[in-house]
N, C-alpha and C positions, 0 to 999 in steps of 0.2 A: 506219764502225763504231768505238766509242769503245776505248779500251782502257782494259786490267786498272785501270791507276789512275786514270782518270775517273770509271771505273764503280762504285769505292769510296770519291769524292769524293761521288758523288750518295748513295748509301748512308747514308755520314757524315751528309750535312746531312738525311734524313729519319731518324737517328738524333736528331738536335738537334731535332725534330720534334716526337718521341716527348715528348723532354723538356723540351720548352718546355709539353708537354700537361702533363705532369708524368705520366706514364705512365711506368710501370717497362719496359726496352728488356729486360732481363733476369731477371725474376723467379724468387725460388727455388721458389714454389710452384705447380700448377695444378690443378686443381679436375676431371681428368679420371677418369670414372666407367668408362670401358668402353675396350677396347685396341681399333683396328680391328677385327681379327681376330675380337672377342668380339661388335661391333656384326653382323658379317654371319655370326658361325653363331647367332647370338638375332636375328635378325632380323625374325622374324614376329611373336615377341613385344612386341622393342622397339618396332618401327613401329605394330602397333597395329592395323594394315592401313587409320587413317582419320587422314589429314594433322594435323600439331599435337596430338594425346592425348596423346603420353611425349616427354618431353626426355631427352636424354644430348648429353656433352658428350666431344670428343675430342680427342687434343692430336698433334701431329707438323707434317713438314715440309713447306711449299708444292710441290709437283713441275712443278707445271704453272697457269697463269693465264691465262684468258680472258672478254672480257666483249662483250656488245653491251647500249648500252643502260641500263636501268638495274638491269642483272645482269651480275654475274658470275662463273664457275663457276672454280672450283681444284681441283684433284687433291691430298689430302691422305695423306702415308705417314708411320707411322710403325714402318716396323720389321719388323711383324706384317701388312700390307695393305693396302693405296691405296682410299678412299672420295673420291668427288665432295661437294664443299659446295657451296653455291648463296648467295650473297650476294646481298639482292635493297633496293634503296632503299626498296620500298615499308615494307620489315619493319624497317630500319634507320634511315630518315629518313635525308634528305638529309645533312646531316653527318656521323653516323657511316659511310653508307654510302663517300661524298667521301677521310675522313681514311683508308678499307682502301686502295681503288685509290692515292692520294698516297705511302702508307708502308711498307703489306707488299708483299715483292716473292718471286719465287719463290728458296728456299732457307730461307727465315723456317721458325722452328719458332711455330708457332700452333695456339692454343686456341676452340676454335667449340662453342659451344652453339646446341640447336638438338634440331629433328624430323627423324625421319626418311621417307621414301616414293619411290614406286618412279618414276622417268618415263614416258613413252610410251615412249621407246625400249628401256626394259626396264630402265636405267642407275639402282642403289642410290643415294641420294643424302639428303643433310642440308642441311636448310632454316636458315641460320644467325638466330639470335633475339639473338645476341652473340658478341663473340669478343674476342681478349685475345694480345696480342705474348707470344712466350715465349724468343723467342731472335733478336734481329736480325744478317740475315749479314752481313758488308762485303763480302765479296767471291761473285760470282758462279759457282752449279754449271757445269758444262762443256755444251757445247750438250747437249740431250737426245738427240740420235739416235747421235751418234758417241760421245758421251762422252772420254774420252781415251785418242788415237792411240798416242800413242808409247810403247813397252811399258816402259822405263825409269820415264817420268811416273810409267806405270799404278801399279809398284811405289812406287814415292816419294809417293807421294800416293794409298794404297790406301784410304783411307776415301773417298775421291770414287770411286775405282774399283767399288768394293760398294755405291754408290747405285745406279749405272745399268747392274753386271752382275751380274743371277740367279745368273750360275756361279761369281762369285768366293764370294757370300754362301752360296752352298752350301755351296764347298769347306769357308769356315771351319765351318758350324755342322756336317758329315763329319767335320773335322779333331778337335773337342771328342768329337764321337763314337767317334771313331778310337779316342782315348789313354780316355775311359770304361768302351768295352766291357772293353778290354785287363784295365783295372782290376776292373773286375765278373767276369773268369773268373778271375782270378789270388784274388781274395778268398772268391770260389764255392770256389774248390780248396785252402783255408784257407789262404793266403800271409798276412803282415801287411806292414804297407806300413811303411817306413821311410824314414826322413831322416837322410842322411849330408852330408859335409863336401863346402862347393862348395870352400874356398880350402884347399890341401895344400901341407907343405912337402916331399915326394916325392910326385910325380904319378905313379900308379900304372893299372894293369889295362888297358894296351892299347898299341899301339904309333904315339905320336901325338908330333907336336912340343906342348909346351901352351904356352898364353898366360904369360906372367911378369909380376908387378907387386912392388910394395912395401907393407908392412905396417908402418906409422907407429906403431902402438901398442906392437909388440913389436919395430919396428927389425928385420924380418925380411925377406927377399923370401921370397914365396908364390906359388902357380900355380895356375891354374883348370883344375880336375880334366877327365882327356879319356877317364875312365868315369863311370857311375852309381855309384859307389862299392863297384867290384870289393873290393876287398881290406878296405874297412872293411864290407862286409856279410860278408866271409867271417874277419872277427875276430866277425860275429854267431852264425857257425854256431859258432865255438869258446866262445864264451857260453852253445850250450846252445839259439838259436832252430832250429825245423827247417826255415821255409818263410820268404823274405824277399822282399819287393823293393821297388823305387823308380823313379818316373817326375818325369824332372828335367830340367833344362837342363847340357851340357855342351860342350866348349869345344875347338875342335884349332885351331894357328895354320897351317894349310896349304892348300892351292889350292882354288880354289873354282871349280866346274865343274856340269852338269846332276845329278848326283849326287851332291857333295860340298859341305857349309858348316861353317861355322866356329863356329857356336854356334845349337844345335838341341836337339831334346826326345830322350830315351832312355828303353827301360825294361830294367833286368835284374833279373831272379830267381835267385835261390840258395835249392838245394831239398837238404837234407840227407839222408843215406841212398839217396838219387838217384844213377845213372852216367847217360853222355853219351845211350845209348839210349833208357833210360826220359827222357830228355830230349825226345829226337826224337818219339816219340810225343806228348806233352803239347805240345810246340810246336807239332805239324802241327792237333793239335786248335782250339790256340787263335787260329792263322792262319785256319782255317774259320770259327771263334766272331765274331771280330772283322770280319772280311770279309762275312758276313752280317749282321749288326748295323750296320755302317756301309754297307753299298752293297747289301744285300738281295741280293747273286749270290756266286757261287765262279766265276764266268767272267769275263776281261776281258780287253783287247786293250793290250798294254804292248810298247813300243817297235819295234813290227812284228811282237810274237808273241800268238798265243793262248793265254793260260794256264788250265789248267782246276785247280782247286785241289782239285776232288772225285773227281780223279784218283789212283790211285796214284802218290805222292813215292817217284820213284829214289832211288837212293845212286847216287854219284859216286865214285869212286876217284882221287885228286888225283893220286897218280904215273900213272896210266895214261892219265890224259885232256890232259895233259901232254905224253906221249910219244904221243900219238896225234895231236894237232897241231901238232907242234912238232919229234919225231924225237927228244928230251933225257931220257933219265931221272936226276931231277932227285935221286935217293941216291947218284947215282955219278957223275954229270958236277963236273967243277971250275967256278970260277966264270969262266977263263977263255971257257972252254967254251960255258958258259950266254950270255957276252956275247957270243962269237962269233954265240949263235943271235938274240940280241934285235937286234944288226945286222942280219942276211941276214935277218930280219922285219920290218925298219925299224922297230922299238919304241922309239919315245922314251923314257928314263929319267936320273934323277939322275945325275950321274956322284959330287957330295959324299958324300962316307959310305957307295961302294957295296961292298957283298958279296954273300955266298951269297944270305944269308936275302933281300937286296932284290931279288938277280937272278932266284930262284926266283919270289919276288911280284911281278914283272913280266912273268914267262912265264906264270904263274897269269891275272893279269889279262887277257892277251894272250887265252886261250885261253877263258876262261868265258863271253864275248861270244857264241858258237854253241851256247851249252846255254840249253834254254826253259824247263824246269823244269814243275812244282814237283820239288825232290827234294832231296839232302841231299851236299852233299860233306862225303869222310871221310876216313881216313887220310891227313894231315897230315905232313908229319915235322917232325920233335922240333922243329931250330932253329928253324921259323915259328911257336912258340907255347912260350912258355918259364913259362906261367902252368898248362898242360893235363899231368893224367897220361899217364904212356909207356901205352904200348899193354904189355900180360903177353905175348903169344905174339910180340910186335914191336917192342923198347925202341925202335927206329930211330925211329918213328911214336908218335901220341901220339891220345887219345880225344876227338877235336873233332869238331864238325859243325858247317856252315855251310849256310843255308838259299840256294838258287839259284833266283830268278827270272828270268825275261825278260834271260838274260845276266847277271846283276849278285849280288851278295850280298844279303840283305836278314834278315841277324841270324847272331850266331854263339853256341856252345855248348861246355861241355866238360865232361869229368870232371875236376874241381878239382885240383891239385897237391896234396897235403898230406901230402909229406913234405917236413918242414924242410928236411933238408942236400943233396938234390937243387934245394928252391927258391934253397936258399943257390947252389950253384954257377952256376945258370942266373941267375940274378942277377946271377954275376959276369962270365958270358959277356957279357950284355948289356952291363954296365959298359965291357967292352972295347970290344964296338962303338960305345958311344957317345962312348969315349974317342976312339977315332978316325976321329969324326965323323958317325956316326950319328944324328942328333939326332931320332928316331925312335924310336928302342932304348930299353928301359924300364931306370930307375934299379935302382940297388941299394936295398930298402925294408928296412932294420933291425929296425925295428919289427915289421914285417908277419912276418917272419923269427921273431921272435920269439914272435909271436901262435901260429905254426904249432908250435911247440917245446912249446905247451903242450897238442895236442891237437884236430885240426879234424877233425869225421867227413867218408867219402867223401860229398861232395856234386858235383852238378850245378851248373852256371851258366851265366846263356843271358843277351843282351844285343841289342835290336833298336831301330833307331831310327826318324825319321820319314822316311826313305828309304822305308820298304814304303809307307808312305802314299801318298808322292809317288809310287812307281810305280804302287799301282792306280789314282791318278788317273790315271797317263799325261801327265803336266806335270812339268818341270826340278823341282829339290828348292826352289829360291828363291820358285819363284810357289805355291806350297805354305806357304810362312810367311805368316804374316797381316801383319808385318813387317820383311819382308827385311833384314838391315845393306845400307846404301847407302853408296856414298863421299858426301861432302857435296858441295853444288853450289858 
């Protein structure tokens, strides 16, 4: 059996072939009249129902090559549906037929003119009358039955992966669907769509370490935002807009696991004159909208649960679900406390930069694994969310919801802050913990500080990312990217 570079040695020399013919190996043009796809739903028409009447001409990639004879058939895709061509010496004389078999090989993107009709065997097919190189490969598709084993490859070399599997080319053309629908009910329910700042010199609206780089032109360092532009859509609501949002790429530099990546798609909305509740509602709606629209069900089977989405969404109460598998009530326990219980739990955590707020969010995490949801965790307290209004009958706790699937998060929400001198001080709280190593813990934002000083009505803000995707696929969040960051080989 030859290997990868022989087999792109022979390649080569019937590219030199090509060109000694003086035939273009790569042409920018082809002369194709009809997609697959287009050929077999007009089929009756184009064919004719009587051999050779209508020409069409089609263009894609060799899949498949076999001949006896002085025929031979190739399996032709391009994208849209796989047709059979029939190359025959008689229709092409001996030369032209001589220089197909010699030069194209399967992987070749090729142009076939020609008729279409049907075989004995019942098998759609196109009689070639000519045909035309459109793309020559060097190097060869991966066997056609296994295609490629090794699940790393698969991601590293995903365009050979979605030749030879249905389910990856799904996933992507679900995935387009996914973030579409999203868009189509958020614009249905008059939102505008907005574009905010990817590079920030305070990275804002979440609690994420961010990426750092340097900015050459203003001699500044900058950071790649690890919101959709929390705090610069809600300088929009103090502009005056009432309904916002953005679907974008953002950025967190931290662990990367079946659930968590480092640079992925987000969408949040900011809905003015809105609290956390009328939030929960329009959410649960539009998890049903989009879940229909991309997978035509409100049922699926994620991570060993059955979720029904057309279900009545619980509320969750954070302190008591807490204290109900765990024994902590997490307003009154110290933090020694808290780590006494994530021991005798055996819960892996940071020890850099730990406090309350981390220790509480690791008993949190600890504990949401045995809820199937759909339903709503709520009452928060204060220090896990230094961006959300206090609760009126509960300063302790603050007005956040977080969406609960199949164990896991999968979007969170609140009733906005928007009193200055309370953001100011929780601002500073944070400052402290990142002074002392939090590197998690959200900056002090002057600015934003400032935006609020002038006036922000109570608004909503909700924030979901391609995590729900990846879980109603039921697939790690990575094999859900169409291209995953890889370390390099």
């Amino acid at each position: 059996m030859p290997d990868i570079e022989e087999l792109r040695e022979t390649r080569i020399a019937k590219l030199k072939k090509l060109k000694e013919a003086g035939i273009l190996a790569y042409p920018a043009k082809t002369n194709r009249t009809h997609s697959i796809a287009e050929v077999i739903a007009n089929w009756k028409k184009l064919s004719g129902g009587i051999l050779g009447k209508k020409s069409v001409v089609i263009a894609g990639r060799i899949m498949a090559k076999r001949g006896q004879g002085g025929l031979t058939f190739v399996d032709v895709n391009d994208g849209s549906g796989k047709l059979q061509a029939i190359i025959k010496q008689d229709k092409l004389g001996e030369k032209g037929y001589q220089f197909f078999l010699d030069v194209f090989d399967i992987g070749d993107f090729v142009e076939i003119k020609g008729t279409l009709f049907t075989t004995k065997r019942g098998e759609k097919t196109i009689e070639a009358s000519d045909y035309k190189m459109l793309s020559k490969a060097l190097l060869p598709l991966p066997e056609k039955w296994h295609g490629i084993q090794d699940v790393e490859e698969k991601l590293r070399k995903r365009y050979l992966d979605i030749i030879f599997n249905p389910e990856v080319r799904a996933m992507v053309e679900k995935r387009t669907t996914f973030w579409a629908s999203m868009r189509e009910f958020l614009v249905e329910k008059g939102f505008l769509e907005v574009e905010t700042p990817v590079l920030e010199t305070t990275p804002g609206g979440a609690d994420a370490r961010p990426f750092k780089t340097h900015h050459n032109a203003l001699d500044i360092d900058v950071f790649l935002r690890i919101s959709m532009g929390e705090l610069w859509q809600k300088k929009l609501m103090v502009a005056g807009f009432e309904k916002t949002f953005e679907i974008g790429r953002q950025f967190r530099n931290e662990g990367m696991d079946s659930e968590h990546l480092q640079d992925y798609s987000q969408m949040e909305f900011y809905w003015a004159y809105a609290d956390y509740e009328m939030g929960m509602e329009m959410v649960e709606e539009m998890y049903k909208y989009v879940a229909k629209k991309t997978f035509g069900t409100l049922n699926f089977k994620i991570r060993g649960f059955d979720v029904d989405l057309s279900k009545k969404w619980e509320k969750y109460d954070y302190q008591s679900i807490i204290s109900k598998y765990t024994g902590i009530d997490v307003l009154e326990a110290s933090v020694d406390e808290i780590e006494k219980a994530l021991q005798k739990l055996k819960i892996d955590y940071d020890k850099n930069g730990f406090n309350k707020t981390r220790a509480i969010d690791n008993l949190w995490k600890y504990c949401r694994k045995n809820i199937p949801g759909p339903g709503f965790l709520i009452n928060v307290p204060i220090i896990m969310e230094p961006l959300a209004k206090r609760m009126e009958k509960n300063p302790k706790l603050v007005q956040r919801f977080q969406v609960i699937l199949a164990g896991s998060e999968m979007g969170k929400g609140y009733s906005e802050l928007n009193d200055p001198i309370d953001q100011a001080e929780r601002f500073a709280e944070q400052q402290k913990l990142r002074d002392a190593g939090d590197q998690e813990a959200q900056m002090y934002d002057k600015d934003f500080v400032e935006a609020l000083e002038h006036g922000m009505p109570p608004t909503c803000g909700f924030g979901v990312s391609e995590r729900l995707f990846s879980f109603l696929m039921d697939k790690p969040a990575r094999d859900c990217q169409i291209f995953p960051l890889m370390r390099p080989k």
